[in-house]
KERO-671931 format. One record per atom (N, C-alpha, C): atom name; z, y, x. Coordinates in nm, 3 decimals. Layout:
REM residues N
+------+---------+---------+---------+
: atom :      c3 :      c2 :      c1 :
+------+---------+---------+---------+
:   CA :       Z :       Y :       X :
...
+------+---------+---------+---------+
END
This chain:
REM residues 73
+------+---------+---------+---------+
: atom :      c3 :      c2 :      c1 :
+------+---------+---------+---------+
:    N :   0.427 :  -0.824 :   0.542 :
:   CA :   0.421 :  -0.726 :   0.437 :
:    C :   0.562 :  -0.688 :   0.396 :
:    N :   0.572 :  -0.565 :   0.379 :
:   CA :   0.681 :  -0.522 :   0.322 :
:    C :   0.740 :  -0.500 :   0.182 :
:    N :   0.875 :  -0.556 :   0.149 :
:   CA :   0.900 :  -0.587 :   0.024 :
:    C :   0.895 :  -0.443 :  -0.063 :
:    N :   0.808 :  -0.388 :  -0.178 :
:   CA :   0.828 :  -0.276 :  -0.238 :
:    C :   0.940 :  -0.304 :  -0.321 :
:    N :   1.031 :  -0.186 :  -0.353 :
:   CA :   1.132 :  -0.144 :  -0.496 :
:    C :   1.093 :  -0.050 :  -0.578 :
:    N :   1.015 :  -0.144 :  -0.707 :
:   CA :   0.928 :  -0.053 :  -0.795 :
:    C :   1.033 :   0.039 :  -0.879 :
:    N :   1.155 :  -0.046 :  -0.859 :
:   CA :   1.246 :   0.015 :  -0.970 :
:    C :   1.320 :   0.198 :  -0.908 :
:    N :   1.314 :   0.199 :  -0.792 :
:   CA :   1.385 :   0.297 :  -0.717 :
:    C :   1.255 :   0.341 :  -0.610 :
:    N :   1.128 :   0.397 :  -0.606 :
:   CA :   1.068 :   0.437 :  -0.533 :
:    C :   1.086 :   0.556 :  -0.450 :
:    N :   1.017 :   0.461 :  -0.307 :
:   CA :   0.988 :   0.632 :  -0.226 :
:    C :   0.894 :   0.696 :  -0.156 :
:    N :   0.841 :   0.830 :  -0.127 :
:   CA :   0.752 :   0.846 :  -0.070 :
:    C :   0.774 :   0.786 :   0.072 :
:    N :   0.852 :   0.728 :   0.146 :
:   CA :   0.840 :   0.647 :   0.254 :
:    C :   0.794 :   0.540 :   0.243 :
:    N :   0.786 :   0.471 :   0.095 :
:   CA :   0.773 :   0.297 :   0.133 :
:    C :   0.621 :   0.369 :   0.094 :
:    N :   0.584 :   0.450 :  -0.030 :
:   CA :   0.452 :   0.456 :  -0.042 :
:    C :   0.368 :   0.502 :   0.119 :
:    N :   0.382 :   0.548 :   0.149 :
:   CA :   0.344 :   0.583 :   0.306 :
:    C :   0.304 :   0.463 :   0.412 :
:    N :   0.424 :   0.402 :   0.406 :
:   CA :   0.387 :   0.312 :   0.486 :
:    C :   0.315 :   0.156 :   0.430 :
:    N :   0.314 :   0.195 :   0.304 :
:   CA :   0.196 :   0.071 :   0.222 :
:    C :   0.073 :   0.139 :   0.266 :
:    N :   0.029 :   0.264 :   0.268 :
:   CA :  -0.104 :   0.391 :   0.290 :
:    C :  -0.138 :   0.284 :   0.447 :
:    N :   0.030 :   0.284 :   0.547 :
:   CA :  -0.058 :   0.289 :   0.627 :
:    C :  -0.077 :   0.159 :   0.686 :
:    N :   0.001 :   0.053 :   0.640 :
:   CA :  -0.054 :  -0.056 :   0.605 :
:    C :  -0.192 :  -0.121 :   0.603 :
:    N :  -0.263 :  -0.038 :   0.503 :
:   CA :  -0.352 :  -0.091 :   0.428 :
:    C :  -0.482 :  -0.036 :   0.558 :
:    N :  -0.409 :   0.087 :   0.582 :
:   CA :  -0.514 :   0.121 :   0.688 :
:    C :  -0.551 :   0.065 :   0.820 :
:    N :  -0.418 :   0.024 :   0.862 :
:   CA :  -0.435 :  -0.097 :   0.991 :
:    C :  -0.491 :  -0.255 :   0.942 :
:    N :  -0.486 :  -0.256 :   0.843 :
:   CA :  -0.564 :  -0.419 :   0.792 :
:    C :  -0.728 :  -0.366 :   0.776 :
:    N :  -0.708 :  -0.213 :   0.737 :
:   CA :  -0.931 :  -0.215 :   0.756 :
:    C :  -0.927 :  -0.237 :   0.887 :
:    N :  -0.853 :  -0.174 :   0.975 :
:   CA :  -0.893 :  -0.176 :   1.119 :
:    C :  -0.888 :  -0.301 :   1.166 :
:    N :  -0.839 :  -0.409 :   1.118 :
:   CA :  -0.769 :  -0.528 :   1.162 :
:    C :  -0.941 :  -0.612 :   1.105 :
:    N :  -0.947 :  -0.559 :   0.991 :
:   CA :  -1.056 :  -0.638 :   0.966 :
:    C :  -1.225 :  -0.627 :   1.028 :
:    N :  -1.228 :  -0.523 :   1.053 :
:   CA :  -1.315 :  -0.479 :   1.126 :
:    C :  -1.348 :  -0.517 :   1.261 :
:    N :  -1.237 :  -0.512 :   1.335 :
:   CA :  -1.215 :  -0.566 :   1.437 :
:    C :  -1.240 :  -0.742 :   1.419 :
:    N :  -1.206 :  -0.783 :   1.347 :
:   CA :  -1.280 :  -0.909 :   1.354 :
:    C :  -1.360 :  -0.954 :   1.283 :
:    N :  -1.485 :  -0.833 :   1.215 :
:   CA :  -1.598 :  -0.880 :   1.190 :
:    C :  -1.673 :  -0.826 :   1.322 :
:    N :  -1.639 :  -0.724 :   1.420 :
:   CA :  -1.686 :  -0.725 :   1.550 :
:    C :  -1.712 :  -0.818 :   1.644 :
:    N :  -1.590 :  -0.914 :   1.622 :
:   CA :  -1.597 :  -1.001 :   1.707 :
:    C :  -1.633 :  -1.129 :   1.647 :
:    N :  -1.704 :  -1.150 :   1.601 :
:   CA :  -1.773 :  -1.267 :   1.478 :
:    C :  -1.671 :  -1.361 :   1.417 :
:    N :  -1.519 :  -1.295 :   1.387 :
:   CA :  -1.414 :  -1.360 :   1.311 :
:    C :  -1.447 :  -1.391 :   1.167 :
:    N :  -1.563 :  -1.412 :   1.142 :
:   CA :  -1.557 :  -1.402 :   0.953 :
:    C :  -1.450 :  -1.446 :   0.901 :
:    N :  -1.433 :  -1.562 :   0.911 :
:   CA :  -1.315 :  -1.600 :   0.811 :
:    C :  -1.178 :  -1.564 :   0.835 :
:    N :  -1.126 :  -1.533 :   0.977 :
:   CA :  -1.050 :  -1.438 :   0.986 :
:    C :  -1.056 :  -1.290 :   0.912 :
:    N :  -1.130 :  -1.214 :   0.898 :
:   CA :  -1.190 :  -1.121 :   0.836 :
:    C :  -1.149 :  -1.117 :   0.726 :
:    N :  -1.194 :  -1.223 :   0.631 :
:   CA :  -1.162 :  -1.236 :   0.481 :
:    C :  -1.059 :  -1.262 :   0.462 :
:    N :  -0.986 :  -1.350 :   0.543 :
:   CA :  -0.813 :  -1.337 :   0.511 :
:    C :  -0.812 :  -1.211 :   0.522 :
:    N :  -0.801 :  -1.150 :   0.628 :
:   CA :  -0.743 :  -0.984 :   0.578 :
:    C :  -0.783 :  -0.897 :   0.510 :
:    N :  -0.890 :  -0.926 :   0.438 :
:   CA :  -0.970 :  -0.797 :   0.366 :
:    C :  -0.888 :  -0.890 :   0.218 :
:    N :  -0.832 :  -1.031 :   0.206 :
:   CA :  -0.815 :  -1.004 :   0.085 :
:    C :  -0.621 :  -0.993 :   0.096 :
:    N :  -0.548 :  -0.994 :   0.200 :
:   CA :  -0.451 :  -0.925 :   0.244 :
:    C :  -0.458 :  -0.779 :   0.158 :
:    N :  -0.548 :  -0.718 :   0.292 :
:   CA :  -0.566 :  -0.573 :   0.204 :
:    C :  -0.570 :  -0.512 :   0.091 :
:    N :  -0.651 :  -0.653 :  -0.003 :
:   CA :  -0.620 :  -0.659 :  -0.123 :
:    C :  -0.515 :  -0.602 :  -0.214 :
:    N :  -0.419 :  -0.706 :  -0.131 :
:   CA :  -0.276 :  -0.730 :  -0.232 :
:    C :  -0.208 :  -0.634 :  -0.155 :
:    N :  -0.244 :  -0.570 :  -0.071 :
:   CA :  -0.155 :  -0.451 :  -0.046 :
:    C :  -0.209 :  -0.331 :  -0.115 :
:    N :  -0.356 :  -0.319 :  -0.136 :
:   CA :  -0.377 :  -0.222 :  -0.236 :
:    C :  -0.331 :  -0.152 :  -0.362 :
:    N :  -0.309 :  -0.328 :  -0.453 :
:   CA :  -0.263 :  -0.316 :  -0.540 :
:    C :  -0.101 :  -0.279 :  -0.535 :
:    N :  -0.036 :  -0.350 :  -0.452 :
:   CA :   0.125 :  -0.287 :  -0.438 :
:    C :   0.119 :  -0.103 :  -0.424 :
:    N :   0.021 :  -0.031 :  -0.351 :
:   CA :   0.043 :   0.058 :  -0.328 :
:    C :  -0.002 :   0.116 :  -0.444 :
:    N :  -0.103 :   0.089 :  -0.586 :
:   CA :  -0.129 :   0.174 :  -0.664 :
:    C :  -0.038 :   0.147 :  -0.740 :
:    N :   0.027 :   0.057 :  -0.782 :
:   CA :   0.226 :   0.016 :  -0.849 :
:    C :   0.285 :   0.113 :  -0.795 :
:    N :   0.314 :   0.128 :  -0.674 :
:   CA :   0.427 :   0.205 :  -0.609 :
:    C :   0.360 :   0.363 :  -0.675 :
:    N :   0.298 :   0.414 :  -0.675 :
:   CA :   0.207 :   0.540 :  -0.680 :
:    C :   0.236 :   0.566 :  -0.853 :
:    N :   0.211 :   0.440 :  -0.916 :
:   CA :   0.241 :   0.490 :  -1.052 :
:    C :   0.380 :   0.479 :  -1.068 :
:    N :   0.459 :   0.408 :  -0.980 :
:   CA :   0.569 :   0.422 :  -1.037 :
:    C :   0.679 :   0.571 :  -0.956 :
:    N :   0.607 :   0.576 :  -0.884 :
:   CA :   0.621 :   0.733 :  -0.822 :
:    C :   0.638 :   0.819 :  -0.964 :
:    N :   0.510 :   0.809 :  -1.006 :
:   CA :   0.483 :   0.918 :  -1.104 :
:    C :   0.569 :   0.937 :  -1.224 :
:    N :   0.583 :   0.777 :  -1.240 :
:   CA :   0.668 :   0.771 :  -1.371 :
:    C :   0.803 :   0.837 :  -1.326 :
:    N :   0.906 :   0.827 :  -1.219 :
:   CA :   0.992 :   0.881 :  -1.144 :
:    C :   1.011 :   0.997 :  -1.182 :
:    N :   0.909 :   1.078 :  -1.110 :
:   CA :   0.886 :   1.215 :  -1.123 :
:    C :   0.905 :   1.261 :  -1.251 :
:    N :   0.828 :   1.162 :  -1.406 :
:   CA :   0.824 :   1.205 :  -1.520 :
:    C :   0.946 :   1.238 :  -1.543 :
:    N :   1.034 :   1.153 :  -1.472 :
:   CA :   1.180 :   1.118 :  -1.563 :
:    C :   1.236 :   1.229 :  -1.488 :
:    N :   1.253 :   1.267 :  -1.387 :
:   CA :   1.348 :   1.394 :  -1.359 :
:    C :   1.347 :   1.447 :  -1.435 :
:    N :   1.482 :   1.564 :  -1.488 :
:   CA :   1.492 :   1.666 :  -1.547 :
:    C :   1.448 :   1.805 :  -1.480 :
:    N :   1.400 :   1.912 :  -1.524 :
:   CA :   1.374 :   2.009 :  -1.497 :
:    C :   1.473 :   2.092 :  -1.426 :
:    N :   1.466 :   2.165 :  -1.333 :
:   CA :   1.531 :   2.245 :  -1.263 :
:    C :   1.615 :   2.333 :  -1.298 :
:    N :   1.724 :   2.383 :  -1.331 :
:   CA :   1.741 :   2.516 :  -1.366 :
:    C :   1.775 :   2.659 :  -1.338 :
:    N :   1.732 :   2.758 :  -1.316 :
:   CA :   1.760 :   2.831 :  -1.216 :
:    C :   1.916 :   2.913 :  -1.271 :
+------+---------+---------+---------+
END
């Protein structure tokens, strides 16, 4: 897993937490195919804690964004 910087975010690290999270469904899936259960549940609760990093990173995106100043033409 990759270390997030909540304090300095970017749409790259958020991205690649997205796609992260998406190769651990696939990861998990793949071994409830192959009758891995408990393999399985390690990664679905992996997925977990990458979920949650990515909705941190996402709000702290936002907060980011809040803080810019406006443009001026």
């Amino acid at each position: 897993m990759m270390n997030v910087n909540y304090a300095s975010p970017s749409v790259y690290q958020y991205r690649r937490l997205l796609d992260e999270e998406g190769w651990l469904v696939q990861v998990a899936e793949f071994c409830e195919s192959q009758g891995l259960h408990e393999d399985a549940r390690g990664v679905r609760q992996m997925k977990k804690f990458v979920s949650i990093r990515r909705k941190c990173m996402k709000a702290a995106l936002q907060q980011k964004r809040k803080k810019r100043p406006a443009r001026q033409r």
